[in-house]
Phi, psi and omega in degrees: 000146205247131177340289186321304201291314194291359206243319166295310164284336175272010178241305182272011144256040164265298186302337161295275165340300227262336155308313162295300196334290184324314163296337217257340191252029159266313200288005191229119189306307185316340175217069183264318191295311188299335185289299180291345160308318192272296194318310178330296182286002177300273183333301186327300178325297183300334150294273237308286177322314169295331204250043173226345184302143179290351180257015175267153176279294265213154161229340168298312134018258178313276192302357166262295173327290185305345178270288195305324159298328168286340189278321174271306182277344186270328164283345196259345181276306216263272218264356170277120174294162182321280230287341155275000180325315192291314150330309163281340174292294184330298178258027156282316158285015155258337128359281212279009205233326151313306155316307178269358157290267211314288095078278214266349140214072117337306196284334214268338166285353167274021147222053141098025183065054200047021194261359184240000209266128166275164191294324175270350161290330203257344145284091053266024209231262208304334167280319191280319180299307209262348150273332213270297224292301245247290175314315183295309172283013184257309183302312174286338247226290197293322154330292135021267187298300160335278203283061187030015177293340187240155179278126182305337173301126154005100191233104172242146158242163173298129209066003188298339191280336168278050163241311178299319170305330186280309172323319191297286190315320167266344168301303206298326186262359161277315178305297209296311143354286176329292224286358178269288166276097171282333177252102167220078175331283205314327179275323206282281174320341170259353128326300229283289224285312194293261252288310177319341163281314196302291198309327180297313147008280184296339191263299172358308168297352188227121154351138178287340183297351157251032165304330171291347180290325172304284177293327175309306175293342168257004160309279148001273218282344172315322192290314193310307194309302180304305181312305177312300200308324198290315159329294211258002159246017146089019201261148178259321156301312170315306183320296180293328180285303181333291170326317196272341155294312194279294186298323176298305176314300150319318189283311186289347181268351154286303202290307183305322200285320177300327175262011155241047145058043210244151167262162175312325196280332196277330182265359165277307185282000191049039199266004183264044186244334224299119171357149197231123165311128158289166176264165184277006172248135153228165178283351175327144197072354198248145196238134175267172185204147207243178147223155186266173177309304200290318190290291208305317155321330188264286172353300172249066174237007170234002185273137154278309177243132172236136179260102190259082212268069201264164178191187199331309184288004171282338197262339163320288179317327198045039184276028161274015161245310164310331159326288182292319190298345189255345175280293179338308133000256183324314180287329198284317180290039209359042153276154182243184198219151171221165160238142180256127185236152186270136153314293181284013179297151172085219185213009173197165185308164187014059157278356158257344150289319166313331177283295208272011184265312198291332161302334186061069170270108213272155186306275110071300181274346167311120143252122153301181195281312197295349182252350168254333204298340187277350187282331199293345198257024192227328191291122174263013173196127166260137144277073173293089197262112156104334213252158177231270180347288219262054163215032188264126166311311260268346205283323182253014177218025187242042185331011191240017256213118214293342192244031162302125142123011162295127205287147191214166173298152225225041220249341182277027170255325184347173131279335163219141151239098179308099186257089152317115182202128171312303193231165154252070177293138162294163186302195176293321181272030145093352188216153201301155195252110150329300161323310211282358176260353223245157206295333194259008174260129174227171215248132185242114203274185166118169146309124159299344168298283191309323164306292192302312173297012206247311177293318186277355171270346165274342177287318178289353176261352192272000000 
């Protein structure tokens, strides 16, 4: 073994290394920064390590790519707000997913249209295509739908889901076809052409409230893609980084499908997009009750334990920081303050630990659902900024009822609750919010930003 090769191999299990490190200290908030801080220098390496391999000619290439990402990658870390985050993780897999399409086929035309590829080269050759390939539009779809370019609603015809299965389906048999006969150029580019329709398919149908599930599953499918790749150009760090993004994205796109009470097959398939039956309950007769900036400021300058429920409309609103300035309060008047966060709040996984990290919200006060919901019967006051769905009654007693047996927030035990809402337009399922009706909630309407400053200037004037 040659300096060179041994030099290679000690960068990518360095790199390996400092990648599980990384992951493994995202699971703990307080050392979330550091997870990401080690995964970084993980990467560092692992170029490093690539650009000593004996088999580049050329480097100017290679140092033009590397200037054009940074050059690219230094505004979307810096100057994109929190509150686009979810939209930039979207088209960050689609970035990377690009990469490992061109990547296979690159390789497969350096190797003769497939006329030099053994069958177990042009299967995972055809898996790094038919994933990468699928992920890159799925991913712009899911952008899309973010950044509002697309309508967040649902977009179905009649029969899409068997026209996405037939696309699916035929992509899955020119792949299986390659791996028998690798030089077929014609099958390979048309495996190219489905999947990229396959991708479009899958997203379209499904509602932006479910986008963490979306981006999680397309997380999910960028590692796989990358882990082919590392097969068919022979790299052990792609294999392993790949692997640990494809299996984390799964695991996590199960546990989210779990918390909106959905099953996995349905969200592979995108049919849990589909328009949601209405229920048979309406608020007719039922009266809301409202409150002003002046009550709700008395109300929690006198609470002791307050529960802080944020969801989409704190990150529309961009209230997280008045959040903490209204948490800061309540603790100066000695109450104390916790949050309650939903799996699915927001528009990507943990998008409201992220919002309320950037407020410098200490970790500490992050409660998940299974560990605050039992805090809610203790609460003389919940704060609900945004969220609808999953803080809805309706999930445990409206068995007719599209989001029933969805595990939801426990905010109708409070003693008083407080909803901050532009309107009472219904959530993504489409139907009336029980709470919001119910005798100990009252409604403080408006931008949630302007409310609450409205609110923390009466607390600071009381």
């Amino acid at each position: 073994m040659t300096l060179r090769v041994a030099f290679i191999e000690v960068a990518y299990l360095a790199a390996s290394i400092l990648f599980i490190l990384g992951l493994r200290s995202l699971t703990v908030p307080d050392r979330a920064r550091r997870g990401m801080q080690l995964a970084a220098l993980g990467m560092l390496v692992a170029i490093v390590g690539t650009l000593v391999h004996h088999e580049i000619v050329r480097y100017d290439w290679i140092l033009a790519g590397l200037a054009l990402g940074a050059v690219v990658g230094y505004p979307l870390g810096v100057w994109v707000p929190m509150t686009a985050m979810p939209q930039r993780i979207a088209i960050s897999h689609m970035f990377g997913a690009i990469a490992a399409t061109l990547v296979g086929i690159a390789e497969y035309r350096t190797l003769g249209s497939g006329g030099a590829v053994s069958r177990g080269a042009m299967a995972a050759l055809g898996f790094e295509v038919l994933f990468g390939a699928l992920t890159v539009t799925g991913s712009f779809m899911a952008f899309g739908k973010l950044q509002e370019l697309l309508p967040s609603r649902p977009l179905t015809f009649r029969g899409q889901n068997v026209v996405s299965l037939g696309i699916f389906a035929a992509a899955a048999a020119l792949f299986a076809w390659l791996v028998v006969h690798p030089a077929n150029p014609a099958a390979f580019y048309a495996m190219l052409a489905l999947a990229l329709a396959f991708g479009v398919s899958l997203v379209l149908p499904i509602g932006g409230a479910d986008m963490p599930v979306v981006i999680s599953l397309l997380n999910s499918y960028a590692g796989l893609a990358s882990a082919a790749t590392g097969f068919a150009i022979g790299n052990d760090v792609l294999i392993i980084a790949g692997a640990l993004d494809g299996a984390s994205g799964f695991i996590l796109s199960i546990v989210m499908s779990r918390a909106m009470n959905r099953s996995f097959r349905n969200v592979l398939f995108g049919a849990f997009g589909a328009a949601p039956q209405p229920s048979t309950r309406t608020a007719t007769g039922l009266a809301v009750h409202t409150v002003t900036p002046e009550d709700a400021a008395l109300q929690l300058a006198w609470a002791r334990l307050v529960v802080v429920v944020p969801g989409y409309g704190m990150a529309v609103a961009q209230a997280q920081h008045q959040v903490r300035e209204l948490a800061h309060l309540v603790e100066k008047n000695g109450g104390t303050v916790v949050y309650a966060i939903h799996p699915v709040a927001g528009r990507m996984p943990g998008h409201m630990n992220v919002l309320l990290a950037e407020a410098d919200v200490p970790y500490d006060r992050l409660k998940e659902m299974d560990e605050v919901n039992d805090e809610f019967r203790n609460a003389d006051v919940a704060l609900v900024i945004g969220a609808n769905d999953v803080v809805n009654p309706a999930a445990r007693t409206d068995p007719a009822s599209p989001i029933y047996g969805m595990p939801i927030l426990n905010v109708d035990q409070a003693k008083r609750v407080i909803v901050l809402k532009r309107s009472m337009s219904p959530g993504f399922a489409g139907i009336e919010n029980e709470l919001f009706y119910r005798e100990n909630t009252a409604m403080l309407f408006g931008d949630a930003k302007q409310s609450l400053s409205r609110v923390i200037e009466e607390m600071k004037h009381a």
